[in-house]
N, C-alpha and C positions, 0 to 999 in steps of 0.2 A: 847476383850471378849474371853476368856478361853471356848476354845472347849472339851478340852478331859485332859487328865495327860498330860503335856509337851506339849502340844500343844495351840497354838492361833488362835483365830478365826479371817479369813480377809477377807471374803468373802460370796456370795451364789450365787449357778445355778440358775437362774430365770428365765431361756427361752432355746429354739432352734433356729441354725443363719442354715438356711438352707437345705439341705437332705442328709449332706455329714458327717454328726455326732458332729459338732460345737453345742457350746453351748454358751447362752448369759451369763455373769456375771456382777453381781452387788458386785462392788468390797468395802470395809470399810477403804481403807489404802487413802492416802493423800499425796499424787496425785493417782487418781484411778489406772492407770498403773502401780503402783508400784506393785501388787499383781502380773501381770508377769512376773516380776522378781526373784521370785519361783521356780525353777523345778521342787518340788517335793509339789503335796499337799496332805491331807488328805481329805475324800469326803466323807460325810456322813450324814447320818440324824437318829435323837433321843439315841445318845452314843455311837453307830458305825460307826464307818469309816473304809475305805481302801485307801492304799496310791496310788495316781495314778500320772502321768510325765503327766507335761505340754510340749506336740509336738509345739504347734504354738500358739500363741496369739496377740491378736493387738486390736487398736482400731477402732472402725466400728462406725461412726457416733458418736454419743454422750455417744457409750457404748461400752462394750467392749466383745468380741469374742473370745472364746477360744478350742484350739484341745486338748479332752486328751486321755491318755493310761493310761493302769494298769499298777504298776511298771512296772512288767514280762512280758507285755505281748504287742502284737500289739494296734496300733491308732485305736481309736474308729471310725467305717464311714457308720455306721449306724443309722439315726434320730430316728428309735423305740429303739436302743444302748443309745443312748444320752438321750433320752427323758427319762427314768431309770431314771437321773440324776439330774432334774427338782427339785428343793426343797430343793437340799444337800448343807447343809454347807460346807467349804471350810475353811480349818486351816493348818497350817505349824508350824513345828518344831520351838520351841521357842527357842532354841539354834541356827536358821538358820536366826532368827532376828540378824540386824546390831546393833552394840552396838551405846548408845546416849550420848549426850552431857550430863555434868553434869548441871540438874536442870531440864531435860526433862525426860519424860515416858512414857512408853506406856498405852493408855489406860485400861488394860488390867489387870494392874499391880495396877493400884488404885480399882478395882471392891474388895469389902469387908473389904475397910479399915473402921477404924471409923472414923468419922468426928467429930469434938471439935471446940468449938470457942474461941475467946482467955482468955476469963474466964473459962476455962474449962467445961464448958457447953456441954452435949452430944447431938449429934443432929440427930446420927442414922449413918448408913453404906453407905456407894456407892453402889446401886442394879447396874447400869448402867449407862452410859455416852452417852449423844446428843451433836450433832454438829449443830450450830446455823447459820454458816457460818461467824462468825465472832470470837466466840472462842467455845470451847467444856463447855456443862456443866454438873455438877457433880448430880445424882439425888440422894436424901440420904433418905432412909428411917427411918424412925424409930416410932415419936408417930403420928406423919405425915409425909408428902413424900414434901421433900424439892428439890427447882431447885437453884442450887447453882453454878455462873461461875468460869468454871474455867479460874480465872485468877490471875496468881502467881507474887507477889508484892502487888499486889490490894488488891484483898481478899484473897487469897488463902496465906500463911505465912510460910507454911511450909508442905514436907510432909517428912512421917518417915515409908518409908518402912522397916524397921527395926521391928520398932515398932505398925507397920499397923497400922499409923495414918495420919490423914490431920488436919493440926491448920490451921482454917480461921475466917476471920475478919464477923463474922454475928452472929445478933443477935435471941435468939428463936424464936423468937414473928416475925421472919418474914417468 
């Protein structure tokens, strides 16, 4: 998910861990700890952000906990400090992403492609992508809102970021 210019969305603040200005995060990367692997994230809600340093993070039970600071400035260790922060989206620098193997990508990177099927059939856009637990799948708007897996060989044929396209194996009428 595309946060801002240049940046991806991997995350949100969705709680407080404590009195000491830790916050809970609900992370979107795969394996959820991967998100702290970050230093640097952007923190914001409704097209603003500011860039803040991950101080410490880990996993705490089934979630995960995190210290931040403003670039510039001292660790947040204040829970009324923290709790500010309740709500914010969380995005990094899409150049601080690792590069991937060829035939994978980021979710990120399919949001507004068109989607076709192999008759050339338009079938509408990627608004966004769910995770099923078993594969991601593609939802495509257009004269309706279509749930399409993505799963590449299967159904999924081709994609052309290039071209901002996805050829898949499905037909309208489903």
């Amino acid at each position: 998910m595309t946060a801002g210019s240049g940046t991806v969305l991997l995350g949100r603040i969705n709680g407080l861990f404590g009195v000491r200005g830790w916050v809970k995060v609900y992370s979107y990367t795969d394996p959820a700890a991967n998100i702290l692997d970050f230093p640097l994230w952007h923190v914001g809600r409704d097209g603003e952000s500011r860039p803040m340093r991950l101080v410490e993070g880990r996993v705490q039970g089934k979630g995960l906990v995190a210290r931040l600071a403003p670039a510039d400035g001292d660790p947040i260790d204040d829970r009324d400090e923290a709790a500010a922060l309740v709500g914010c989206d969380i995005a990094v620098d899409r150049d601080d992403l690792p590069p991937l193997p060829e035939g994978e990508y980021y979710w990120a990177d399919l949001l507004g492609l068109r989607v076709v099927n192999r008759e050339g059939d338009e079938l509408g856009t990627v608004s966004h992508m769910m995770d099923t637990g078993v594969h991601g799948v593609l939802v495509v708007n257009g004269e309706r809102e279509r749930l399409i897996p993505f799963v590449p060989g299967v159904i999924v044929d081709d994609v052309d970021l290039a071209a901002g396209r996805i050829t898949v194996d499905w037909l309208p009428d489903w």
